[in-house]
ROTI-451165 format. One record per residue: residue in three letters; x, y, z of N, C-alpha, C in turn. Coordinates in steps of 0.1 Angstrom, whole numbers, plus 5000, padded with zeros to 4 digits. Layout:
<pts>
ALAXYZXYZXYZ...
</pts>
This chain:
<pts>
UNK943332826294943732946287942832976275UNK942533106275941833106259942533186254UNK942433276238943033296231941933386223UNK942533576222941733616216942333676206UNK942133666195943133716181942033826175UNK943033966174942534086170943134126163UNK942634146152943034176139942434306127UNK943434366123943234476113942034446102UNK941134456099940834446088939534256086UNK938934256077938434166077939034076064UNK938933966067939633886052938833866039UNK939733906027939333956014938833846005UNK939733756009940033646000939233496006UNK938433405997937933305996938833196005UNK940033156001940833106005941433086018UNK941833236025941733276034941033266048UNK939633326044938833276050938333166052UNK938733036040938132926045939232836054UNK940232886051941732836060941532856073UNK940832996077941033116094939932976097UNK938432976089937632896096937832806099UNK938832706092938932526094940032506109UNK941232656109941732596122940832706128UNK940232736132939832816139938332716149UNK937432646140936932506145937732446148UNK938932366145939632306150940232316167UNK940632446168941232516183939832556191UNK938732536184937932596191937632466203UNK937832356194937532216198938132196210UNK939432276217940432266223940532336234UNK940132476229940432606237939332726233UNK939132786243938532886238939132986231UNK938433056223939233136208938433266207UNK938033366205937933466197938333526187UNK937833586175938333666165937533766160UNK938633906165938234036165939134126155UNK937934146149938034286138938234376139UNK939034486135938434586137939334676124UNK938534766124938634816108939634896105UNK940034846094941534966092941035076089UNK942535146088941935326088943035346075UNK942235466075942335506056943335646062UNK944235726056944835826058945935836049UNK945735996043946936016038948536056043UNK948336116057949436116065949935976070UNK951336026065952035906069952335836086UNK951835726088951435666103950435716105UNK949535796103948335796107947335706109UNK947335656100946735476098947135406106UNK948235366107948935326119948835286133UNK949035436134948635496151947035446153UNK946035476143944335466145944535316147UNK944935216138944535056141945235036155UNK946435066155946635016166946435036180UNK945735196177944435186194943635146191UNK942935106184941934996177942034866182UNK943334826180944034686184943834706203UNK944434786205944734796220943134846228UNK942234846221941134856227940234746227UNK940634636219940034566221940734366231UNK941834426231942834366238942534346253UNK943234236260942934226271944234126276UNK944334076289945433986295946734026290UNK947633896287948633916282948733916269UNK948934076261949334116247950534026242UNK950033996233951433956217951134046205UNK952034116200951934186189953034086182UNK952134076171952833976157953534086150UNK955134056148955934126143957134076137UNK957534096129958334056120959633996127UNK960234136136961234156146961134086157UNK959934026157959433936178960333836175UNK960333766186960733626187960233516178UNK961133436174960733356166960533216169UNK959733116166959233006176959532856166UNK959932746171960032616166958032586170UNK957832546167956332506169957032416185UNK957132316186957432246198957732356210UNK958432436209959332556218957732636222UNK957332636210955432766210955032706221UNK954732506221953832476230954232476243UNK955632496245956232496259956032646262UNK956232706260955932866263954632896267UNK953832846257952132846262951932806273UNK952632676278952032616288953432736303UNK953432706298954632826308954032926311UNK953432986304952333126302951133076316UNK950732946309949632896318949932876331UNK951232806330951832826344951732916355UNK951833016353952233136357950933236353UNK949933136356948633176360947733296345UNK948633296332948133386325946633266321UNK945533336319944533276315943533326303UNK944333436298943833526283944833586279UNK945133536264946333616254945433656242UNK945933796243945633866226946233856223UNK946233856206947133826200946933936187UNK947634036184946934146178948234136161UNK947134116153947934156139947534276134UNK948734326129948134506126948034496111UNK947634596106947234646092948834606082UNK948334686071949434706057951034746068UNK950534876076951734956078952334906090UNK951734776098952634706109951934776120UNK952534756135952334796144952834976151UNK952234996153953035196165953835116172UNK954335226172955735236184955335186198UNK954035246204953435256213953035136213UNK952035006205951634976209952734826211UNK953534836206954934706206955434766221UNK955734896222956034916238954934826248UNK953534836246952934796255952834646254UNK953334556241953234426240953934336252UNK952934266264954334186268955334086263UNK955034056248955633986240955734046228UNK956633976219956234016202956833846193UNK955633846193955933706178956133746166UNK957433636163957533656146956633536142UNK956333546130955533396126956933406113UNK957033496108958133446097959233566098UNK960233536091961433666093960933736080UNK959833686071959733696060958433866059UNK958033936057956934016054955533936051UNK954533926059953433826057952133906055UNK951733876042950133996043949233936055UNK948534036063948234026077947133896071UNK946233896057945733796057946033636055UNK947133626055948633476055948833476068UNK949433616079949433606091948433546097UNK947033566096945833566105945733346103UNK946033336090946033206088946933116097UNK948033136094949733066100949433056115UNK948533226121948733236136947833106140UNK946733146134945433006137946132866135UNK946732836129947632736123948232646136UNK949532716136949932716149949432726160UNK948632766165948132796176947232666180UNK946832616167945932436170947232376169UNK948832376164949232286163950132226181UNK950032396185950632446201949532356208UNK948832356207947532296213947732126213UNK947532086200948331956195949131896200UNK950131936200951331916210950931896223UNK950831996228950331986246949531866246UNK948831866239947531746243948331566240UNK949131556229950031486226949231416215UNK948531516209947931476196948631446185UNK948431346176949531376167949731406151UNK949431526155949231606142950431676143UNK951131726152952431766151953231646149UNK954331626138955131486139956631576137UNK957331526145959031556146959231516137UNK960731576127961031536115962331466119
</pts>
């Protein structure tokens, strides 16, 4: 399976960025990974911005879509890795994984998601999201492999 995460915007912050890079080597070690940019849009009409990232998002997208959303399903890490492998099961062999800008996802493109993940119930600036997703996604991995960086509490 590989894993391609498409994302609004490029990250701002020092911190950030050095977080996306450390699991991002890490999962790379595991799985194949991409991480795609693409640039937010400026607009004073309201959703217009919006609507532009998120065919932005959907054009760079491919396999089976997840749009990260507040409202998606919400995952135990343990539950993530069984789903993945379920996914794999069932022959999926590329997931996008698309985080949208400031103003969230269109209508349109959550319609077209065959999933939607929450990473928190909480509001996450997409640059905390892009972190947590990478996060998890080595720790989904972890798991499967029976690495033990995941520990049951």
């Amino acid at each position: 399976m590989r894993y391609r995460v498409v994302a609004v915007g490029p990250l701002k912050r020092g911190f950030f960025a050095e977080g996306c890079s450390h699991y991002l080597e890490r999962l790379r070690a595991v799985r194949r990974v991409e991480l795609i940019e693409v640039r937010a849009a400026r607009s004073v009409e309201p959703g217009v911005g919006r609507r532009r990232e998120g065919a932005a998002l959907l054009k760079r997208a491919e396999g089976h879509l997840v749009a990260l959303d507040e409202r998606g399903q919400s995952w135990r890490s343990i539950d993530l890795a069984r789903h993945l492998a379920g996914l794999e099961l069932r022959g999926i062999n590329l997931i996008s994984l698309l985080i949208g800008g400031a103003e969230g996802h269109p209508a349109d493109l959550l319609k077209r998601a065959d999933d939607r993940w929450s990473l928190s119930p909480l509001t996450l600036p997409h640059e905390l999201a892009r972190l947590v997703l990478l996060e998890q996604l080595y720790r989904a991995e972890a798991i499967r492999a029976g690495h033990p960086y995941h520990r049951e509490g």
